[in-house]
C-alpha positions as CSV (number, residue, x, y, z in Angstrom):
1,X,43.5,-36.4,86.5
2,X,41.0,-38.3,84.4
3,X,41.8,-40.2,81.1
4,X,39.6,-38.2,79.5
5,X,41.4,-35.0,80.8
6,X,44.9,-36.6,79.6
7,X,43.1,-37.6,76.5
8,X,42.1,-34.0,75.6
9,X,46.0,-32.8,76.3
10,X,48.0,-35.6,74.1
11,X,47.1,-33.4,70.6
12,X,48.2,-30.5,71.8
13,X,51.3,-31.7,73.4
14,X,53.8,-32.1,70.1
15,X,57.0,-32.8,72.3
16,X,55.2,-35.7,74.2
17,X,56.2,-38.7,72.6
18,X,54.1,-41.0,73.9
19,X,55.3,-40.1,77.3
20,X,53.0,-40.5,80.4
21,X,51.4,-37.3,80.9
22,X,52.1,-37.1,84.8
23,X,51.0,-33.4,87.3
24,X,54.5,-32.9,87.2
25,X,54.1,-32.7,83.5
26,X,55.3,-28.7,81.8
27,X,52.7,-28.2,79.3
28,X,55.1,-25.6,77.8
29,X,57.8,-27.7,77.7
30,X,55.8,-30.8,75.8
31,X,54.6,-28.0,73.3
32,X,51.9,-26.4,74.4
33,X,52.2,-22.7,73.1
34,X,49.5,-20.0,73.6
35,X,46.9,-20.2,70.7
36,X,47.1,-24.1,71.7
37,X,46.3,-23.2,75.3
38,X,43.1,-21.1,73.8
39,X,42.1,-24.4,71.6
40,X,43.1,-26.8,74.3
41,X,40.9,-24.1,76.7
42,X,37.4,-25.0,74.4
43,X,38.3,-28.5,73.7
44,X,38.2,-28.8,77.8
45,X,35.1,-26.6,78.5
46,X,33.2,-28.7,75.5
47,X,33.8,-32.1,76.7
48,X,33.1,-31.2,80.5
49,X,30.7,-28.9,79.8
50,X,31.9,-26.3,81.5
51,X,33.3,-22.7,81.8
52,X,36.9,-22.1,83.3
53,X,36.7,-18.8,85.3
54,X,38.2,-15.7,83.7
55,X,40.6,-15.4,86.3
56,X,42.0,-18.7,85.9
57,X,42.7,-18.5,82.7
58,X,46.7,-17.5,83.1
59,X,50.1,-18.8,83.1
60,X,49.9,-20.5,86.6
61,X,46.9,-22.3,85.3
62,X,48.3,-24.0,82.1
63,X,52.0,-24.6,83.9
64,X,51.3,-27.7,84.3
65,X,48.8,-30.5,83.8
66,X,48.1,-30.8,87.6
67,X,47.8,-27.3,87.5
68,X,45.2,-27.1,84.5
69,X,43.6,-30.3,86.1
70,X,42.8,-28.7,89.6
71,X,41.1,-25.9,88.0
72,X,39.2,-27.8,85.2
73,X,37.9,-30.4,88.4
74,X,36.9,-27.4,90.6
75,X,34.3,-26.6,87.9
76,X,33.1,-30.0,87.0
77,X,29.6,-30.4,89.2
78,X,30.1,-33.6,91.5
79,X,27.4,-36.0,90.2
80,X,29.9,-35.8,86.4
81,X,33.1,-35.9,88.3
């Protein structure tokens, strides 16, 4: 995960704290709920400029942050990443 990715998740993430946002990290648990996800969702695809597949977009997916971060870096084009 990038600091720009964590970076993007700390606003959304009321329950947080401060805490180190780690892969292991619940998003639903730190207080991510689901019209957050959708906000959270365009914050993402604006700052990498990209557009998170349809069929990605589910409750797998925003589990956790290594879970959102493996799909949001699978869509970022090599020469950004």
């Amino acid at each position: 995960m990038d600091a720009r990715f964590i970076e993007l998740l700390v606003p959304f993430l009321k329950f947080a704290g401060g805490r180190e946002i780690t892969e292991d990290a619940s998003l639903r648990e730190l207080g991510l709920d689901s019209m957050q996800a959708i906000e959270l969702l365009f914050a993402i695809e604006d700052a990498y400029g990209i557009a998170l597949p349809d069929d990605e977009l589910n409750d797998d997916t925003f589990a956790t942050a290594g879970s959102l971060w493996r799909v949001v870096s699978a869509q970022i084009p090599e020469a950004v990443a």
